[in-house]
N, C-alpha and C positions, 0 to 999 in steps of 0.2 A: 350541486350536481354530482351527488353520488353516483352515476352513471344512468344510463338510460334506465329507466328500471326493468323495462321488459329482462332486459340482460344482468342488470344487477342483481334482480329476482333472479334469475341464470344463477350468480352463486346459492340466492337464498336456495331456491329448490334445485340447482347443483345438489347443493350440501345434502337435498334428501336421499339422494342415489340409493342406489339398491343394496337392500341387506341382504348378507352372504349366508343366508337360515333355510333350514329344511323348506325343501319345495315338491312338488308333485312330481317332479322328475326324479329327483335322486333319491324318493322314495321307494319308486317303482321294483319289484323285485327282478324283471331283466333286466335293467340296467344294474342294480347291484350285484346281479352274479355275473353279467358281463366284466365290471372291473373287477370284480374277486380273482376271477380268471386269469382277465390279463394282467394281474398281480405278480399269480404265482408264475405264465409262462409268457409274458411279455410281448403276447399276441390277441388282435382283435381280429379274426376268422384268419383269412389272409396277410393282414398288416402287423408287420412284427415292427418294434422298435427296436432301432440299432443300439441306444443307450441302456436299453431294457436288455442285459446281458445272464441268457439264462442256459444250460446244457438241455440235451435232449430228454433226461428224464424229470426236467420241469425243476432243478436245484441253479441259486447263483450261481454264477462264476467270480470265483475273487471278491467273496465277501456279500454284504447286501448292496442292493443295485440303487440305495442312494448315496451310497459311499462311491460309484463307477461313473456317477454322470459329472460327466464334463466342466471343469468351471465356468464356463459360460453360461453354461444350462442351469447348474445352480445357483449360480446367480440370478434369472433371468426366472428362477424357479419353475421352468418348464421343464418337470421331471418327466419318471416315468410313471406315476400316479396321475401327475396331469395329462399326459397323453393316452391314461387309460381310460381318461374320465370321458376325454375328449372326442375319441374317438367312439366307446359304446356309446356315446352320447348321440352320434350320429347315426349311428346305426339302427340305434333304437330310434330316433326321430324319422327315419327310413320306411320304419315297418309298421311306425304308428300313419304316415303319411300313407300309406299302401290299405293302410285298414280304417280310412276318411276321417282318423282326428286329427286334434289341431294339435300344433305346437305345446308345449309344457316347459317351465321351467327349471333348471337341474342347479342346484346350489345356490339358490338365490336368480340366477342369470339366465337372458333366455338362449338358444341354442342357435351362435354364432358362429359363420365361417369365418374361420383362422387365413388370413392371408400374409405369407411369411412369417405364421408366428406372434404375427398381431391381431387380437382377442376380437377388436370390436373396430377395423382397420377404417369404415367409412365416417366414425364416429374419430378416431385421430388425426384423420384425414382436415374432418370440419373444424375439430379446433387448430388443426395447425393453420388453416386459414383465418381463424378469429383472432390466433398471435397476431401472423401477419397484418391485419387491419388493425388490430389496435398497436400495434408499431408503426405502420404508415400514419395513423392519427396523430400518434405522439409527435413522430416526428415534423408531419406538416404544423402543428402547430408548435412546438418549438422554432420551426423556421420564420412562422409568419410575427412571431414576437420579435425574434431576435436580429430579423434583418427587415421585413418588411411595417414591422411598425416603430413608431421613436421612439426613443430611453431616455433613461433617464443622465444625466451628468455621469454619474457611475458606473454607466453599461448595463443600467437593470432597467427589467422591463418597469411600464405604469401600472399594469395589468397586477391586482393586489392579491390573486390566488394563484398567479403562476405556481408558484412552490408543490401547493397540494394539487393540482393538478397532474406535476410531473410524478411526484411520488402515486397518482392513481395510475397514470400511465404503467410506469412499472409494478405495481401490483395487477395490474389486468395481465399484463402479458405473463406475468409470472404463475398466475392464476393459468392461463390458458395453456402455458405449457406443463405444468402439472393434471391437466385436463387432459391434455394428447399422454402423457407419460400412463395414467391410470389407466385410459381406455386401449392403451396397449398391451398393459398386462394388469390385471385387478389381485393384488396382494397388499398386505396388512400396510405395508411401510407405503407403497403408493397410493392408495386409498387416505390415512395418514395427513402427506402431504397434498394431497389434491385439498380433502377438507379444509385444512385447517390454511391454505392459499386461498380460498373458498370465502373462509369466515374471515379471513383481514381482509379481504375486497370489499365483502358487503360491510361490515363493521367499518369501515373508511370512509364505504361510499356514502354511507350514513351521516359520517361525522361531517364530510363536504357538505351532502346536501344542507345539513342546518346551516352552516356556516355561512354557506351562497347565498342562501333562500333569506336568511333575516339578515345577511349582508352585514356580519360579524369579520372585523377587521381588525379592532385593539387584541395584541398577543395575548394579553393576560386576559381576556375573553375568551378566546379561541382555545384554550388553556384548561378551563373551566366547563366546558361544551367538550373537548374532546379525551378529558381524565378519566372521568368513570366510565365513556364506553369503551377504549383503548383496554380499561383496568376489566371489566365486563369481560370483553372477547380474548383478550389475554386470559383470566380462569379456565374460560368455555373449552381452549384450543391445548391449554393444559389437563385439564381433565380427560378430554379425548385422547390424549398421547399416551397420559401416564398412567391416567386411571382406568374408565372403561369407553369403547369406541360404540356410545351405546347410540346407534342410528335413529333412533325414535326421540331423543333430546335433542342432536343435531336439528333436526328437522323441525324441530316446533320451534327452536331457538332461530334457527335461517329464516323460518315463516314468519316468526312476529318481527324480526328487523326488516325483512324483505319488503311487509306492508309498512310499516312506519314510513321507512323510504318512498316506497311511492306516493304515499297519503303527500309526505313534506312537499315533492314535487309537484305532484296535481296540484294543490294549493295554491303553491306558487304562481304555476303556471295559469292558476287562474285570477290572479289578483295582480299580477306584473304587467309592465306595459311594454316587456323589451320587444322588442325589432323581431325576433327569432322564435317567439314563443310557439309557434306554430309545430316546429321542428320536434321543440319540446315534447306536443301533444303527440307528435308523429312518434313519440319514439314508446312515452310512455304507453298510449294506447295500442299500439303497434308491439311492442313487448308485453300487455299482459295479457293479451291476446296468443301471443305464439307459446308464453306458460301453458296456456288450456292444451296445450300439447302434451306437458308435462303429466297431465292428470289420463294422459289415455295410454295406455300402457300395453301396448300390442304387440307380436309376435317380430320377429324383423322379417322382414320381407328379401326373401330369399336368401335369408342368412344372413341381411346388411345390414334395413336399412329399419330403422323400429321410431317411435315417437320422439327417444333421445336426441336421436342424430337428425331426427327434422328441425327437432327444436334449435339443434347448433348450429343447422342450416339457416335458419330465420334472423339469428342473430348475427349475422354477418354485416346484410345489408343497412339493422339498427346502428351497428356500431360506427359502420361510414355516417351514419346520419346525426348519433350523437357526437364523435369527435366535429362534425360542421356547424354543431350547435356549438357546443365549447368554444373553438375558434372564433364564431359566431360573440360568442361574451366575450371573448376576451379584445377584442375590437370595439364594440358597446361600452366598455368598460376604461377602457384607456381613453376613447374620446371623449368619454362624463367627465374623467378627472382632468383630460387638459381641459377640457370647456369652464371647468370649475378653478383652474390658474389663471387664467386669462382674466 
């Protein structure tokens, strides 16, 4: 049970996000001499920026104005280039709305209202709610092992995948809050870590599902089944860091595990006789269905809300439904093996 896969697919084509390459927007020649502009005098018509520190005949003051912005701001890398980007951006999506075209993308991305400084805020919003549910999953089902089902002599559960389950647990959540951190602010190093949280999820979820599905339980099996894709995704996540962040390998790489995983679990789901298999179908069918979301690539709707953030919307309710399937085995699972002492 690499995860549900509608959602696991969620890393796969997570991991495809969007590349940050010439786009029709920031091609356009009024928006390039809009930032030109607000380069030199750190103004968009009306809107001057306070960090953007310039005299009245258009020269710095106290040096270049990326040496003036604030260390939070550089940190947070909302300079004054970004805010000049950001705002001709709107402006010119202003006057092309005024003259009945559609939206355009500017830098890869489409044109986003910033709320407090947060890039893509409804889209941070949804994963910070997919944390939280897959924390409340984790957690309920930690509780229902550890106190409401029996142990063994030792205080460990019967249940023979708890382990890799809690390690999925914290890589979802970890994955998700690298998800809310990206879509807060989209730069090299958060981009970075989003993916490569991304590709250990799915790369896991992966190594689970076989493990579940053919109901591998000797170490030194589980060992052999999880070597080369660990050593596999480990390259992949190195490559991407150190060598190049090349979007178009991510994405074929996320795609063909994305599918393996669901292929493992349909299967399953079709040859098993558990109790819950239903749940199963719900999620898989149910997740690669909210993907086709993924494949429609629309403007955001009034600056929010685009195919991304429906998609992270859809995964919320999967995820309540796969943590109840999981809990779901791991109950099936403990009463096979006391059935099988007795």
């Amino acid at each position: 049970m690499a995860r549900f896969h509608g959602i696991l697919l969620f890393s796969a084509l997570l991991c495809l996000v969007r590349a940050l390459e010439a786009s029709t927007g920031d091609a356009d020649p009024v928006y390039r001499a809009c930032v030109d502009q607000c380069e030199k005098t750190g103004c968009v018509g009306e809107k001057c920026f306070h960090h953007c520190k310039f005299s009245s005949d258009g020269k710095s003051i106290d040096g270049p104005w990326y040496l003036q912005e604030p260390l939070y701001l550089r940190w947070k890398q909302w300079d004054c280039l970004s805010d000049c980007r950001y705002q001709c951006m709107l402006s010119r999506e202003e006057e092309r709305e005024q003259l009945g075209h559609k939206p355009v993308k500017y830098h890869g991305k489409w044109p986003f209202q910033r709320v407090y400084g947060i890039q893509e805020p409804v889209a941070v919003a949804l994963s910070a709610l997919n944390l939280s549910m897959q924390f409340h999953g984790w957690l309920s089902f930690f509780i229902l092992l550890y106190y409401k089902l029996p142990l063994r002599p030792d205080k460990k559960s019967y249940y023979e995948y708890t382990g890799l389950w809690h390690i999925y647990g914290i890589l979802s959540m970890n994955c998700w809050f690298w998800s809310a951190v990206f879509h807060s602010r989209d730069v090299e190093l958060t981009e970075k870590l989003y993916y490569s949280s991304a590709v250990t999820l799915l790369g896991f979820s992966l190594i689970l599902a076989i493990l579940r599905a053919f109901d591998v339980r000797d170490e030194a099996a589980r060992v052999m089944v999880a070597a080369p894709l660990i050593a596999f995704m480990t390259t992949h996540i190195l490559y991407l860091n150190f060598y190049k962040l090349d979007h178009d390998l991510n994405m074929k790489v996320c795609a063909i595990m994305g599918v393996i995983h669901l292929l493992v679990w349909a299967i399953w789901a079709g040859v098993t006789r558990h109790p819950s298999r239903w749940k199963l179908w719900l999620v898989v069918v149910g997740g690669g269905l909210a993907m086709l979301l993924e494949t429609k690539d629309f403007p955001p709707y009034r600056g929010f809300v685009d195919a991304h953030a429906l998609w992270h919307a859809t995964t919320i309710p999967l995820t309540y439904l796969w943590w109840s399937f999981i809990r779901d085995d791991a109950e099936y699972g403990t009463s096979s093996l006391l059935k099988k002492m007795k």
